[in-house]
Steps between C-alpha positions, in 0.01 A plus 500: 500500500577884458408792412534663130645846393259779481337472872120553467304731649311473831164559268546222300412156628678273272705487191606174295817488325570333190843444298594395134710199392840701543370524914486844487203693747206701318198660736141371418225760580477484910149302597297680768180248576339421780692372834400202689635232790561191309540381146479176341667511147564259189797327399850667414694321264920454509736388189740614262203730368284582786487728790351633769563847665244667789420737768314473847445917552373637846241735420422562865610736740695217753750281443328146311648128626499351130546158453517375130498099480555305201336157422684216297538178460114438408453731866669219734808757566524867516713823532481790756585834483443726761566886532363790638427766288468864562273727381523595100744228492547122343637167535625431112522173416711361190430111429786370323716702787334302716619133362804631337708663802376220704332754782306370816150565622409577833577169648797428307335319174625532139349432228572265262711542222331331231191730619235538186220665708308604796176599615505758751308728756553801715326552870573855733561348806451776697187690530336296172272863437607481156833677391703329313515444114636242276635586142718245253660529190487187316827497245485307189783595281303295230185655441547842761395576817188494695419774850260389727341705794343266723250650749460340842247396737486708834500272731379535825459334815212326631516497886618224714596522916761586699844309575434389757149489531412410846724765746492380865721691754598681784383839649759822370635176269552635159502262176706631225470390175210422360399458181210481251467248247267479199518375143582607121185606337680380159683157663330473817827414613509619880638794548652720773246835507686679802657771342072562352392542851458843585235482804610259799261523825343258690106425644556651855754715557505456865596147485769485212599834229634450166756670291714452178588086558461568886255378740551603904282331758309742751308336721331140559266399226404400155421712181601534169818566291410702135634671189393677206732619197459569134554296189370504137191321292506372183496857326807632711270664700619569876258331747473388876576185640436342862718254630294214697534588879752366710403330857677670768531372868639695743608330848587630826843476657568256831849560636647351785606745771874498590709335703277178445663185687743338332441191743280348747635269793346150532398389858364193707335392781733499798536261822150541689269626197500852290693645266710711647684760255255421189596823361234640220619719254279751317548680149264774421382632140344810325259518213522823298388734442358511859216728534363407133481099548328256745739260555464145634873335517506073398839354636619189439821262568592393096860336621583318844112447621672202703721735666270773644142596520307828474292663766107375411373814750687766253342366155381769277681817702818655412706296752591143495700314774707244430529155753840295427419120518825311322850625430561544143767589244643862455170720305308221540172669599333758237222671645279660260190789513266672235217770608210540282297772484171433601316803268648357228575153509863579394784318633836561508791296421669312793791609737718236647709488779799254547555353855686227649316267793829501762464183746797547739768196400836642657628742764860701419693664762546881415690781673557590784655185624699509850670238751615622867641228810433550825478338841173331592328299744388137471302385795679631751841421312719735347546464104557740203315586218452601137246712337403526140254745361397565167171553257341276262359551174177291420529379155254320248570161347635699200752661715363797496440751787125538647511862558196433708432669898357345752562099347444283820810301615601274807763209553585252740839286519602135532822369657681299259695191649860696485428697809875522693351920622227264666223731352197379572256798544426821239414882480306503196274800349194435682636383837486840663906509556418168705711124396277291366586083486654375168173425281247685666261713311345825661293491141432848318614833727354739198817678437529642164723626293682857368343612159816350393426146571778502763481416880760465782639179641752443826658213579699404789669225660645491902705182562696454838773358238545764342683678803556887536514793307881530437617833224138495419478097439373206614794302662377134439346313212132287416284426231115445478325468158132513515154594190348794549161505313333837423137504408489858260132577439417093575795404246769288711846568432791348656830617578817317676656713788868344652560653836894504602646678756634817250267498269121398363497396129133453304473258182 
């Protein structure tokens, strides 16, 4: 393709050029008929004697999307040619230039070189309202030449719906993007018509608005989305067009109010009946917009409904508790919520919150952590002894902390049978500072925990053979292992103190 000497005039639509057997260019008398949106011509013919040379002229007042294809090959193949074309201007088009200098279509196609002819049509794939022209030159250097002006069909649209056609979303969401389809008059090939839509609104303002390709949700509700624009009839006449209405939902908004639990601590019943330390947890939500919506909140467990349980008093209000019934994995739990509004029957798409259900599996020993000798008393007898105070850390059976306060804890010891300290009594937690006898239980003293999980623990040992406090140390030597079992919100745990004369070691 390209474009001749002598540049036309903007008032001339098209113009076919010829040329004689020696190749050299002559001007035929410029064609000025009517414009349209597609044509549909005969067949062009290619050999040693044959030729074809056309135009595609805008005769608009926008830029036209032309798209000349050629059929061969009986029509089972074909040959694009795209190009926008400005106003008073034209794609030229030169047959045997085509074949001979081997040039590509729009997709990268040539065609053939043993090419003897083509059928061909044009199609504005733009607006379609009817601006374009096709003229050829048909080139026989046998018996002459032959100009053809071929007037067009306007082609308009007929109407379809939007893309996409059913809208559902949030309140203050805002869709971009839209689009209108409809179909070819001429082809009734389907057709994008956005660029023809020159009215966007929608049935009710007050639930959803509508602008160029752009839909924004308002309150709670259903109504309408529209469009009207402008296209052509038959005659190249402009007319009106409606677009078939769009459904448009509009939801409200449930959020999930912050800092929601990121865990819930699993309990059971403890020595002598009750649940002592069943902690429930509660996440609260928010339907918007408040004031304009009467909301009615549905939570549910969808992940790790044998781990926990929800609160069957709270159902239908904006806060749920949460019960932990079985230690799970790490974001095992998802806890989810929706709020409808009940003017409107809308509902909004679900929230979720992640938790983990933490059942107490292993106790760590944290900072501070001190040892001190000194001289003691054991009935009646003088002995020495050793002091170790520290804190523990509740953990889950993942390992993991249970940042939990107030978590119910108690412990009692057993003398093992390597007892050369002759131990054979205990201060545990819930003894009151009193010994207790190896084994006993006192059962739950409702301590609890620091909103850190943690809790203090002392343990001592006084053993006549373990002498007197000499530079700050015990002067003699013993050993005593015993099991220390801890019952963390009704959970046992066991630990392994050694008792020795210097020191107290826990395994």
């Amino acid at each position: 393709m390209g474009h001749p000497p002598n540049a036309m005039p903007d008032d001339v639509i098209a113009v076919a050029m010829s040329y004689d057997a020696s190749g050299r260019y002559g001007t035929d008398a410029p064609f000025t008929n009517g414009l349209g949106g597609y044509f549909a011509g005969g067949e062009w013919k290619l050999d040693a004697t044959h030729n074809e040379l056309a135009t595609v002229s805008n005769g608009g007042t926008k830029p036209a999307d032309a798209l000349l294809t050629l059929h061969y090959d009986n029509g089972a193949k074909k040959y694009e040619l795209q190009q926008s074309i400005a106003p008073g201007e034209q794609m030229w088009v030169n047959l045997a230039d085509l074949v001979h200098n081997r040039v590509a279509d729009r997709k990268g196609n040539l065609l053939p070189a043993g090419l003897t002819s083509v059928t061909y049509d044009v199609q504005d794939l733009g607006s379609g309202l009817g601006h374009l022209m096709e003229s050829d030159l048909a080139v026989d250097n046998t018996w002459g030449h032959h100009v053809r002006g071929q007037l067009g069909n306007c082609c308009g649209v007929q109407p379809g719906s939007f893309d996409p056609g059913v809208i559902i979303f949030d309140v203050n969401s805002v869709l971009d993007g839209i689009l209108g389809d409809g179909y070819n008059a001429c082809t009734n090939v389907e057709q994008n018509v956005t660029p023809l839509i020159t009215d966007w609104y929608t049935g009710n303002s007050a639930i959803a608005t509508a602008s160029s390709q752009t839909a924004k949700g308002v309150s709670p509700g259903f109504t309408t989305l529209d469009g009207q624009g402008i296209t052509v009839d038959p005659n190249c006449t402009i007319v009106n067009f409606q677009e078939s209405p769009g459904s448009i939902t509009v939801q409200p908004v449930v959020s999930i109010t912050s800092p929601a639990p990121s865990a819930v601590p699993v309990a059971t019943a403890q020595p002598g009946g009750g649940v002592v330390g069943n902690h429930e947890v509660y996440i609260s939500a928010t339907c918007a917009p408040e004031g304009k919506v009467n909301p009615e909140f549905n939570w549910s467990i969808t992940e790790g409904s044998n781990q926990v349980e929800l609160d069957s008093t709270l159902t239908g209000g904006p806060t749920m508790g949460v019960i932990g019934i079985k230690g799970g994995t790490k974001n095992g739990v998802t806890i989810s919520v929706t709020c409808t509004d009940k003017n409107t029957n809308t509902t909004s798409t679900a929230q979720t919150a992640t938790m983990t259900a933490q059942q107490p599996g292993s106790l760590s020993i944290v900072a501070p952590d001190n040892t001190a000798e000194k001289n003691c008393t054991v009935q009646g007898s003088a002995g020495c002894e050793t002091d170790r105070t520290f804190t523990y850390q509740v953990n889950d059976t993942n390992g993991n902390a249970m940042a939990f306060v107030d978590i119910d804890f108690w412990d009692y010891i057993t003398t093992g049978t390597q007892n050369s300290c002759g131990v054979n009594s205990y201060v545990v937690s819930c003894s009151g500072g009193s010994a207790i006898p190896s084994g006993e239980q006192t059962g739950s003293c409702k301590l609890g925990t620091t909103i850190s999980g943690q809790f203090p623990e002392d343990l001592s040992v006084c053993a006549t053979v373990c002498g007197s406090v000499r530079n700050g140390k015990c002067t003699g030597s013993c050993s005593t292992g015993s099991t220390q079992t801890w019952i963390v919100n009704g959970f046992p745990i066991t630990r392994s103190p050694t008792y020795q004369c210097n020191s107290i070691s826990v395994q």
